[in-house]
BATIDREN-399718 format. One record per residue (C-alpha): x, y, z; residue in one letter; chain; residue number from 0. Coordinates in nm, 2 decimals, padded with zeros to 4 digits, m for minus. Layout:
<recs>
{{X,Y,Z},'a','A',NUM}
...
</recs>
This chain:
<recs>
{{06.74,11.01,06.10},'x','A',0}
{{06.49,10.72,06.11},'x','A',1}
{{06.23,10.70,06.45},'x','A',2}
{{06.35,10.44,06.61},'x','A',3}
{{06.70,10.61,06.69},'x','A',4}
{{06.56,10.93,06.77},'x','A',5}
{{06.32,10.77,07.06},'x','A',6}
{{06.65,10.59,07.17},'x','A',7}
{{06.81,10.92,07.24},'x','A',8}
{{06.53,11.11,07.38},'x','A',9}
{{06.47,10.79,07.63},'x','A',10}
{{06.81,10.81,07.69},'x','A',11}
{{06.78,11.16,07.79},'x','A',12}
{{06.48,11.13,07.99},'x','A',13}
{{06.69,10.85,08.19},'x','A',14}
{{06.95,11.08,08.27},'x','A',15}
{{06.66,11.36,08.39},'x','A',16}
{{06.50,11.13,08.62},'x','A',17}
{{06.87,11.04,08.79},'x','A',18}
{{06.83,11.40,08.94},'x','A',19}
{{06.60,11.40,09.13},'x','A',20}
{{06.65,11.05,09.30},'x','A',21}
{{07.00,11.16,09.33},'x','A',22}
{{06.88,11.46,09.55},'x','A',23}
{{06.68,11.22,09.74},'x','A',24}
{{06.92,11.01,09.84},'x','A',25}
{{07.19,11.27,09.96},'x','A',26}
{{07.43,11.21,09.67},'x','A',27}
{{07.77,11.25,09.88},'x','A',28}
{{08.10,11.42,09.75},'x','A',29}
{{08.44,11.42,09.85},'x','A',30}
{{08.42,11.71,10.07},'x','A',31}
{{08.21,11.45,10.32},'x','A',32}
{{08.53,11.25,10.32},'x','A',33}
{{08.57,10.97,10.62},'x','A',34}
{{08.83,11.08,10.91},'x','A',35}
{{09.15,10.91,10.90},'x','A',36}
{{09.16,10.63,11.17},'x','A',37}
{{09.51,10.59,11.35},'x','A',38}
{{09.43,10.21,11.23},'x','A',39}
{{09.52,10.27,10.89},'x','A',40}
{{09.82,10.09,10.76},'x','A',41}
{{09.95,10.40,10.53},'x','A',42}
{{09.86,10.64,10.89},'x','A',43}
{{10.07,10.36,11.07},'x','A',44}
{{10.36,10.36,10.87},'x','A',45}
{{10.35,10.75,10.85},'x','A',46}
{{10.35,10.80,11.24},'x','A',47}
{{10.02,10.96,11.16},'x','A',48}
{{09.86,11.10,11.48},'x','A',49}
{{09.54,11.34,11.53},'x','A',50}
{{09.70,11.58,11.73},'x','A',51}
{{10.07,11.65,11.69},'x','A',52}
{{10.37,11.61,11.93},'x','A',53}
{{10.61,11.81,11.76},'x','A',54}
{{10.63,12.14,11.81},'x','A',55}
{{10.53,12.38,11.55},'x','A',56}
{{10.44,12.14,11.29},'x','A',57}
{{10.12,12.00,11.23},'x','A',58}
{{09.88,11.93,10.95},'x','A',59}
{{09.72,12.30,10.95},'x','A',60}
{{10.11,12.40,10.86},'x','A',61}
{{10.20,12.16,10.63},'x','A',62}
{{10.22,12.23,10.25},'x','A',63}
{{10.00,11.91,10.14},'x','A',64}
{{09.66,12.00,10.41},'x','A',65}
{{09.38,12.11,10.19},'x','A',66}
{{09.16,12.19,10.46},'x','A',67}
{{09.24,12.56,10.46},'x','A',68}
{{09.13,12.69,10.79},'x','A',69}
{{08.88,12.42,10.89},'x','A',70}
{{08.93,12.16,11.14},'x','A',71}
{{09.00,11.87,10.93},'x','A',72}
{{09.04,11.85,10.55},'x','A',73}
{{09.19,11.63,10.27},'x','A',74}
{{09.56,11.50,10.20},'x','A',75}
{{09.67,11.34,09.90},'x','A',76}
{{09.91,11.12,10.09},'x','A',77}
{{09.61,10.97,10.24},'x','A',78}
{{09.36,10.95,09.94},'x','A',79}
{{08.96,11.01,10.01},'x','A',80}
{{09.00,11.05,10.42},'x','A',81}
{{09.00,11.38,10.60},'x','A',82}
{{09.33,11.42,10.86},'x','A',83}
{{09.28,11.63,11.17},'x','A',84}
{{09.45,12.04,11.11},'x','A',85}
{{09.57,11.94,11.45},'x','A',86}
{{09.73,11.60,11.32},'x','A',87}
{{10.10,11.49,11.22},'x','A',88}
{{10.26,11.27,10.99},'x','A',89}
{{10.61,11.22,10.90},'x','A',90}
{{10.55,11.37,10.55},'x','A',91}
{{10.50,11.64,10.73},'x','A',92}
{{10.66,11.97,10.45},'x','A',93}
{{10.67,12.33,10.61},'x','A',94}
{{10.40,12.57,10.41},'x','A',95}
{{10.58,12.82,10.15},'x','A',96}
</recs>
């Protein structure tokens, strides 16, 4: 292995190293930080999607797709990188099994 692709590597590295800490800095954000779902949306529109539900015994805590668990709002894949209120309704709305 000659120098010149050994320093390439090792700056390469020390690139990736200093990421870190800037990365802590500036409040790196995941998923789990995930925008609400507004009523706005066109997919929440067409999906009757509301944040607090009118039908009785079904809401988004009880359906089968929330992945909030307990909390008060928490992810959905019908609605991709928003959070939906546990209180909420759509009409894909499946019973938990």
């Amino acid at each position: 292995m000659n120098n010149k692709t050994h320093d390439k590597r090792r700056r390469a590295i020390l690139k990736g190293l200093a990421s870190i800490p800037v990365l802590a800095i500036t409040g790196y954000q995941t998923s789990a930080h995930a925008a609400m779902l507004s009523a706005d949306d066109p997919t929440a529109k067409a999906l009757a999607y509301t944040e607090k539900s009118t039908v009785e015994g079904q809401n988004c805590a009880n359906c089968n797709l929330y992945q909030g668990g307990t909390a008060a709002s928490g992810g959905c894949p019908i609605f991709p990188g928003k959070d939906v209120a546990a209180a909420g309704w759509c009409k894909s709305w499946v019973a938990k099994v």
